[in-house]
C-alpha positions in Angstrom: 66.5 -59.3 133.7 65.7 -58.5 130.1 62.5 -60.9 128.5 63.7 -63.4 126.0 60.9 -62.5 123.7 61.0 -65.8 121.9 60.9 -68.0 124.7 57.9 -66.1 126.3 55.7 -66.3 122.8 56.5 -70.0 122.8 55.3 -70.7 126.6 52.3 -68.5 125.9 51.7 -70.5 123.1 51.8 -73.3 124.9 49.8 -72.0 127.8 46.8 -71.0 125.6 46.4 -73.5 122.8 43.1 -74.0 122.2 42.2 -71.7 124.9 38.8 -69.4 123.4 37.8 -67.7 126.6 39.1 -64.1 126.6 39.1 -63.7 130.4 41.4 -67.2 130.7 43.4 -66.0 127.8 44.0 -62.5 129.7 44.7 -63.7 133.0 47.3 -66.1 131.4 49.0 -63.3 129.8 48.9 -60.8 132.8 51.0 -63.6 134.6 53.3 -64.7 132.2 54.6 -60.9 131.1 54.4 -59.9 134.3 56.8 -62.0 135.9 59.2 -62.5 132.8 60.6 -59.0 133.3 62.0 -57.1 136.7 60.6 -53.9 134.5 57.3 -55.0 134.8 55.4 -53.3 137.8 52.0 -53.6 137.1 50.3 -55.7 134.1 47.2 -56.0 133.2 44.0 -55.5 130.6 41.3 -53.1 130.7 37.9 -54.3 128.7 35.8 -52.5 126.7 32.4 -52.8 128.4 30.6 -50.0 127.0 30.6 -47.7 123.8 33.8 -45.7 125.2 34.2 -47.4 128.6 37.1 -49.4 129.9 36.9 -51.7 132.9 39.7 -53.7 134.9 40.2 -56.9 133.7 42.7 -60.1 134.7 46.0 -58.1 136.1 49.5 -58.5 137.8 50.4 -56.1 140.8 49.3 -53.4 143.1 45.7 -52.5 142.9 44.7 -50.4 139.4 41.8 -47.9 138.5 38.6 -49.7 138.4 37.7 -47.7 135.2 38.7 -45.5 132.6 36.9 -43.6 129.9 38.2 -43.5 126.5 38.8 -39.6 127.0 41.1 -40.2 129.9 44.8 -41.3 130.3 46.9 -43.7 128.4 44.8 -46.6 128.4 41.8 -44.4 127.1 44.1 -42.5 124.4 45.4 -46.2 123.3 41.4 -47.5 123.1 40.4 -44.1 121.0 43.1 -43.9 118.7 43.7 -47.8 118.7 47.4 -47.2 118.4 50.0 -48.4 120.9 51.4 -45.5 123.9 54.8 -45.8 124.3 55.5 -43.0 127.3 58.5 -42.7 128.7 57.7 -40.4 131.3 53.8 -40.4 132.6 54.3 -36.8 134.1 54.9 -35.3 130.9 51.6 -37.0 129.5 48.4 -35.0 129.3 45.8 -36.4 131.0 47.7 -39.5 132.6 45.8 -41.1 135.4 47.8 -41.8 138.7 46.5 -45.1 139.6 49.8 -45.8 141.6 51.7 -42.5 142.3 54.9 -44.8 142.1 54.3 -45.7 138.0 57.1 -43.3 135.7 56.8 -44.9 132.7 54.0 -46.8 130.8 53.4 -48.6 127.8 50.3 -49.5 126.8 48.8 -51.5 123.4 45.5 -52.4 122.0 44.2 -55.6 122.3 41.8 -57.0 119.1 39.8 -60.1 118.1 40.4 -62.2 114.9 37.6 -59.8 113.4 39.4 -56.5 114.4 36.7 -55.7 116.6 39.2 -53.8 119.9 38.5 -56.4 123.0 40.4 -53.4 125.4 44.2 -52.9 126.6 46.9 -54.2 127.7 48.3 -52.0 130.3 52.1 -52.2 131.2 53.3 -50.1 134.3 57.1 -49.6 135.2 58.6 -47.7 138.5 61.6 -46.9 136.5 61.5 -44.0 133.8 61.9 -44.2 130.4 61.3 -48.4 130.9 60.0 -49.5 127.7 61.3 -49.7 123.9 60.2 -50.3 120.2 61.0 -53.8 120.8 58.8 -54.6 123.6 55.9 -53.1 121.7 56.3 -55.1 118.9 56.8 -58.1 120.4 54.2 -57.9 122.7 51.9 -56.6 120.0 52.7 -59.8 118.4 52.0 -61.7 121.4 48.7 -60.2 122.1 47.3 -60.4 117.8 48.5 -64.4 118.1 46.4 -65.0 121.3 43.5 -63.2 120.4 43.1 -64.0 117.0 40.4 -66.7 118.1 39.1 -65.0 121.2 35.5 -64.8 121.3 
């Protein structure tokens, strides 16, 4: 199964029209990508909740790390450098954090407010190497600046 990219922006559209409250707004998202693709083995948001600190937010799967610092994994190197990780293979990664030792590849993209102001990530975890392309991360990234945009 492969996500129809158009028809998941238009139900998430749908979903979250009018919708303000980031936490809804996440845990709507978390659902919605998760089960539109078989790739898709763990989603979910991390928050910033402190200058440098991320913490688990709304997510789809097995259980993830509770938190993460900025100076730690893929999560913390998207929050610090505010640029999406595309990695194909976590081992080869510096600094990747094992929250499920079954997780090969990971793509993972930042998550902002209408103002700019970063509001965390959103964490995507795949048991299959090498899961993720360009395309998902652009139409994802898409996805997340469209729902966000208002979130406050």
């Amino acid at each position: 199964m492969t996500v129809d990219y158009t028809d998941l922006t238009k139900t998430i559209a749908a979903l979250t029209e009018g919708e303000t409250d980031t936490v809804a707004l996440m845990a709507t998202l978390a659902c919605e990508v998760h089960h539109a693709d078989d790739r898709f083995h763990w989603t979910g948001f991390y928050r910033v909740v402190a200058p440098e600190l991320l913490k688990i937010g709304p997510y789809q799967g097995g259980h993830g790390c509770l938190v993460i610092p900025f100076s730690r994994g893929v999560c913390g190197a998207c929050a610090r450098t505010g640029e999406v990780q595309l990695v194909p293979d976590v081992d080869a990664f510096p600094g990747h954090i094992a929250c499920a030792s079954s997780t090969r590849s990971e793509l993972v993209l930042p998550v902002r407010d209408g103002a700019g102001r970063l509001l965390g990530v959103f964490d995507i975890d795949s048991d299959f190497p090498d899961a993720f392309t360009e395309g998902d991360a652009t139409a994802l990234q898409a996805i997340l600046d469209e729902v966000f945009a208002t979130a406050g």
